[in-house]
Each structure stands twice: as C-alpha cells, then as structure tokens.
C-alpha positions as CSV (number, residue, x, y, z in Angstrom):
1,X,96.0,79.0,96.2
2,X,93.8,76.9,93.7
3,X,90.0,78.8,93.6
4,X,87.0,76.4,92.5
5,X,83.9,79.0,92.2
6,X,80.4,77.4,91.1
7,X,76.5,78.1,91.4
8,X,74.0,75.5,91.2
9,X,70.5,77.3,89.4
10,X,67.5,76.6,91.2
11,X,64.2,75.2,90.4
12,X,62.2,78.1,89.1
13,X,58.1,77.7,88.6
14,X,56.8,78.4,84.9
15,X,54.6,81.4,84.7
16,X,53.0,83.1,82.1
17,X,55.3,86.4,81.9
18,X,58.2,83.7,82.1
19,X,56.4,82.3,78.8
20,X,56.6,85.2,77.1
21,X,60.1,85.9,78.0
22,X,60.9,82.3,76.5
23,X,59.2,82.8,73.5
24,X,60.2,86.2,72.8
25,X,63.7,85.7,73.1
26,X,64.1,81.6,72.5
27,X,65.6,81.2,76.2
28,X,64.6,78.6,78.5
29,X,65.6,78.3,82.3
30,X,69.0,77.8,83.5
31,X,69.7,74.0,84.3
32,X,72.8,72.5,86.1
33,X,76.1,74.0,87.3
34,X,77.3,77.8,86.3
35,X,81.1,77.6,87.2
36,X,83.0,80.7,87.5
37,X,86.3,79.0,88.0
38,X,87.7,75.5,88.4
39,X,91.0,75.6,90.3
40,X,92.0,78.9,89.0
41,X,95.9,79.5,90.4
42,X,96.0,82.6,92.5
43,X,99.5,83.0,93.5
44,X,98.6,85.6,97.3
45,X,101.3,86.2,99.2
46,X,101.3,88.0,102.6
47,X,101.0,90.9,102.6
48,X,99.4,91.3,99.2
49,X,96.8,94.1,98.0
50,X,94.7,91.7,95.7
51,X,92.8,93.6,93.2
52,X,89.7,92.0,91.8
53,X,88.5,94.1,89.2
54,X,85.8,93.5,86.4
55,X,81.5,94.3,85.4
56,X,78.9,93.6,87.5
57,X,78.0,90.0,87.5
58,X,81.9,88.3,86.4
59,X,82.4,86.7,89.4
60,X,84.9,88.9,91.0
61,X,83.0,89.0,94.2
62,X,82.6,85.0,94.3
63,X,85.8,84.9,93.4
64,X,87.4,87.3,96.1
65,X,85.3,85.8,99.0
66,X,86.2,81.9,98.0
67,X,89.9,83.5,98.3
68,X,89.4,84.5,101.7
69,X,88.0,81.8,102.9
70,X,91.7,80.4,102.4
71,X,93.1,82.3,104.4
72,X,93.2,83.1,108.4
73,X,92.6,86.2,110.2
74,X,90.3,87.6,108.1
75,X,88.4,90.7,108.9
76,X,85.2,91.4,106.4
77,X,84.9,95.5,106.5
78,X,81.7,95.1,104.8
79,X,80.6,93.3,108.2
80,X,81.5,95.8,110.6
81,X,79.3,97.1,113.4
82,X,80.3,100.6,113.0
83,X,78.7,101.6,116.4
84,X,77.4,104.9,117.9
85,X,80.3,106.6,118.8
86,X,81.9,109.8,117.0
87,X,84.8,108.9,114.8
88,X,87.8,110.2,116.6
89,X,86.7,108.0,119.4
90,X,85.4,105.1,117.6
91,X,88.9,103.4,116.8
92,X,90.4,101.2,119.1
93,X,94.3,102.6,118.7
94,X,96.2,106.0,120.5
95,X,94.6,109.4,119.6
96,X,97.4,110.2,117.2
97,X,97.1,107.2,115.1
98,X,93.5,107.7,115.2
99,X,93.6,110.8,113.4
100,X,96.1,109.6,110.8
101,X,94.3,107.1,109.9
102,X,90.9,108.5,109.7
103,X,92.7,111.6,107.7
104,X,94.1,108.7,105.2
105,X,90.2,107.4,104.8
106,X,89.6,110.7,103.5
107,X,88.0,111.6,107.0
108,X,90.5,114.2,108.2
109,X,87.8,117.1,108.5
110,X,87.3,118.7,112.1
111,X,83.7,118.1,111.5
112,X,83.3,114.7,110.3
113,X,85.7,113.4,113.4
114,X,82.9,114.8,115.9
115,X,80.0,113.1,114.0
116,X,78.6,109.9,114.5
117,X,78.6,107.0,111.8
118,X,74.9,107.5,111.9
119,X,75.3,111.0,110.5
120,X,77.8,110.3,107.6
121,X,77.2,110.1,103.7
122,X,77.1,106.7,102.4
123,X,80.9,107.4,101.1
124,X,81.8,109.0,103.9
125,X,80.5,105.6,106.2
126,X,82.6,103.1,104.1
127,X,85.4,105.3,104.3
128,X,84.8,104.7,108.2
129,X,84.4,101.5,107.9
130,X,87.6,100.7,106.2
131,X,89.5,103.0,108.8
132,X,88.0,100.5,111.5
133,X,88.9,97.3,109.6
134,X,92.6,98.9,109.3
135,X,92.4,99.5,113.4
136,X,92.1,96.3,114.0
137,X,94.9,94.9,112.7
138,X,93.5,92.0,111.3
139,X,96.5,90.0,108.8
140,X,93.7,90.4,105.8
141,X,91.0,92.7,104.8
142,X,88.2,91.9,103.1
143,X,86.4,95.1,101.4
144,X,83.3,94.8,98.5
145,X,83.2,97.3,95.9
146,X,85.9,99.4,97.7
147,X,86.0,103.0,96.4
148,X,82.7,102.9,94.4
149,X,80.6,104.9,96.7
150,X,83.4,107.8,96.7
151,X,83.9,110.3,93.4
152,X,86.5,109.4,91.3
153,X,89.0,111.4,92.5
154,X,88.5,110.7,95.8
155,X,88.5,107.3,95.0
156,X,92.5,107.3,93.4
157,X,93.2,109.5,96.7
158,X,92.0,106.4,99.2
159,X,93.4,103.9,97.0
160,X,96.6,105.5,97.2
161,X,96.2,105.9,101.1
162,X,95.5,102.4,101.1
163,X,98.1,101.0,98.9
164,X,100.7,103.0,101.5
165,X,98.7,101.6,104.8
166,X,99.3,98.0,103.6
167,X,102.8,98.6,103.3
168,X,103.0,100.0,106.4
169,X,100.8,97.8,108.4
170,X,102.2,94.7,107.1
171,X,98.3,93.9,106.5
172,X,97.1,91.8,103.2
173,X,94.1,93.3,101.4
174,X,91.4,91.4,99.0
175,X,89.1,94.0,97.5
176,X,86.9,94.1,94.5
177,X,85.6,96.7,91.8
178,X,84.3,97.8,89.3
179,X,86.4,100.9,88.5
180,X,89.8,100.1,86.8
181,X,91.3,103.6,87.5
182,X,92.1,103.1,91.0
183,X,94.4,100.5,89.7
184,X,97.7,103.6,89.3
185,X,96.8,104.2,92.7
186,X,96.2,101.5,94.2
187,X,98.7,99.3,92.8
188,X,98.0,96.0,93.7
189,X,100.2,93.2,93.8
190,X,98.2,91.0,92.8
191,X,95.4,92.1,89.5
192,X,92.5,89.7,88.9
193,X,90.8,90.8,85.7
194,X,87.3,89.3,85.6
195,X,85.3,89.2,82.0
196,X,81.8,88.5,80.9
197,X,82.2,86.2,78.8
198,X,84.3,83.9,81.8
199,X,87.8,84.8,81.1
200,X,89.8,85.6,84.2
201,X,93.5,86.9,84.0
202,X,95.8,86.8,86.7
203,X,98.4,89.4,86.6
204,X,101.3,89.3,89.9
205,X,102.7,92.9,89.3
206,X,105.9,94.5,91.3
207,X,104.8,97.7,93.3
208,X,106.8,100.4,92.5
209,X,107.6,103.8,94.4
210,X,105.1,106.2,93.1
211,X,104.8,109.8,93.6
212,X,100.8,110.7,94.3
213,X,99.3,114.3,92.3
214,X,98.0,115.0,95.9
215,X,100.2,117.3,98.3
216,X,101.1,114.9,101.2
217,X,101.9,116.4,104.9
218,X,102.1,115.2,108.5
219,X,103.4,118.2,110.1
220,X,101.3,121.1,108.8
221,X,99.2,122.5,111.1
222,X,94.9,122.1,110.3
223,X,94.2,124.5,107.4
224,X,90.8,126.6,106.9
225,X,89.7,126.4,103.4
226,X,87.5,128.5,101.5
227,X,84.1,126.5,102.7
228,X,85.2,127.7,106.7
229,X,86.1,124.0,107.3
230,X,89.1,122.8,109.2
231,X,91.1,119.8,108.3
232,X,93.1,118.0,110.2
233,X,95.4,116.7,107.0
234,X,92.6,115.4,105.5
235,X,90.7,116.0,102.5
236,X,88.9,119.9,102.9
237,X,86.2,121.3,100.9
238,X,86.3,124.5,98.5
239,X,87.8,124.6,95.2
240,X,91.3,126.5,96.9
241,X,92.4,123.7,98.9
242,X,94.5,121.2,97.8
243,X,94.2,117.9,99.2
244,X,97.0,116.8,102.2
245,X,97.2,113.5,103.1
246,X,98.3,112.2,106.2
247,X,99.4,108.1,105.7
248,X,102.9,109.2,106.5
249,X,102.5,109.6,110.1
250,X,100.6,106.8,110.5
251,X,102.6,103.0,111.4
C-alpha cells in the first residue's frame, strides 16, 4: 500500500488583525500544496492492528483515513449511530458474547450494561462504540484518537483488550493517537510514527505473547467492590478491587 496525503490552502481574505499577525511575526499566508506524504510504503496485512501515533496536527489522522480508504469492509467506529437502547441489548451477537465483549471495553459493570448510551461519560460512550464496531464484524476498524478520552490506565487495559480481540476476531484495526504508552499494550503490528517536522517512520513489529499487570478471569463469578458496585468481569470501582478482564471468553 503506497499513501499520497496532500492539502491544498485556501484563499484567505486580508484583514487587519491578519496584518498584524504578518508583521509581528514576518509570516504571510500559506500558498500551494502542504503534502503530508507522497507514496509513503505502508506494508498492512490482514489482520493488522495499525498504530498511528504522533502530536496533534502530523498527519496521522490523514494519513490513517487515506489507508482505509484502500481497503474494503471498513467500519468507521467514530461514525456509529450508537442508538437508544441499554448496552447489554444494544449489540447485535448472543447474550454471552455480549457481555464479554462489553466487559473487554471496560464496560463490564452491572450498572453501566442497564444504561443507555445517552447516559454514559464521554469515555465510557467510546468505549461503547468500539464494542459495537467489534460486533459487527467488519474485516477493518477504523477508530480516531482511540483511548484518549479514557485515564491512562484504563487506556493500556482496553488496548490490551483490544490487541487480544483482533487476534481473536480475525479483524484488522487502523487507529490513531496521541499517547505512545498504549503502544506495550497494544502492540501493534504495524507502528506509524508521525513527527512535526514531516518525518514519518514505519516500523512492521512481531506481536509477541505478553502477560497483562491486570488479573484476567472468565469464570469468576461478579464481584462487589468497595464502592457497592457489581462487575460482571469488568473493570469495578473502589481502590480494593483489582481489575478482571474478560477477552478470554469472548471468540
């Protein structure tokens, strides 16, 4: 796969603030082409989680969404309808599966499975939304600033989920972000480091077999934790819980 990413600037209107930017700083309007990458190899394979990772404004969006468009059967998670219904009814696979899955999104509290998308945190609603995009079984998955609404910690636990779900699944993921330390996690096959100053470096790395710091159970029944709140192998609140995880049973 050979990626050509450009912008063409537009016509801008001088002003007088504009003026004083320009003089201030010795800047004039962009002109012309801004090229992000001209046929830039990116060796995906089936099956691949590809890892676009660099600062705001590199290109590693532009550069992960002219991948996809490469590809076929290609689900966008950032495009989802989540719907109405509560979460342990709003996938489209068995109950069992349904819970897995939501638990490996970090969605395995009683609670949160009887709540509607509508009443979810912002992390909590894109942790949905990639649990959907998984239900779907789509060959690819397309996913924006995965991880970055979540706290860190969360964060390497979904990546981790996720990097155990593609292998499962047999499903390719392209993502992008900001945050480098979901990479451990995560693992990605396929690491496309994105710099300001227009470097890009293609890494192809082999996935190895990697132990997680989280406890990981299918079979134990839903603990209470310290806040009251019963998880169904997912993530529970309260400083004496640890964390059980759930991709096992799900596949």
């Amino acid at each position: 796969m050979h990626l050509t990413v450009a912008h063409e600037f537009l016509p801008k209107t001088p002003s007088a603030h504009a003026a004083v930017v320009m003089d201030h700083f010795g800047v004039g309007f962009e002109t012309g082409r801004y090229v992000i990458a001209d046929r830039l190899e990116i060796p995906v394979q089936p099956d691949d989680v590809v890892l676009f990772v660099g600062p705001s404004g590199s290109g590693k969006s532009s550069l992960m969404r002219a991948a996809a468009a490469q590809l076929a059967n290609v689900l966008d998670a950032d495009a989802l309808d989540l719907g109405i219904r509560i979460l342990v009814d709003g996938l489209p696979i068995p109950i069992q599966e349904s819970l897995a899955l939501l638990s490996a999104c970090g969605l395995g509290e009683a609670h949160l499975l009887l709540r509607t998308p509508q009443e979810l945190s912002d992390g909590q609603r894109y942790r949905y939304r990639l649990a959907l995009a998984v239900s779907r079984h789509p060959e690819w998955i397309v996913a924006d600033e995965v991880t970055a609404a979540l706290d860190r910690t969360l964060a390497k636990v979904v990546a981790f989920n996720l990097r155990k779900l593609a292998t499962r699944i047999g499903c390719g993921f392209l993502l992008a972000t900001t945050h480098e330390d979901v990479i451990p996690d995560l693992q990605p096959n396929l690491l496309v480091r994105c710099r300001l100053d227009g470097r890009i470096d293609v890494v192809r790395q082999d996935v190895k077999k990697k132990t997680s710091a989280f406890q990981t159970s299918c079979s134990s029944p839903p603990a209470r934790c310290a806040t009251g709140r019963t998880s169904l192998g997912g993530l529970t609140g309260g400083t004496t819980c640890r964390a059980r995880l759930t991709w096992r049973c799900y596949g």
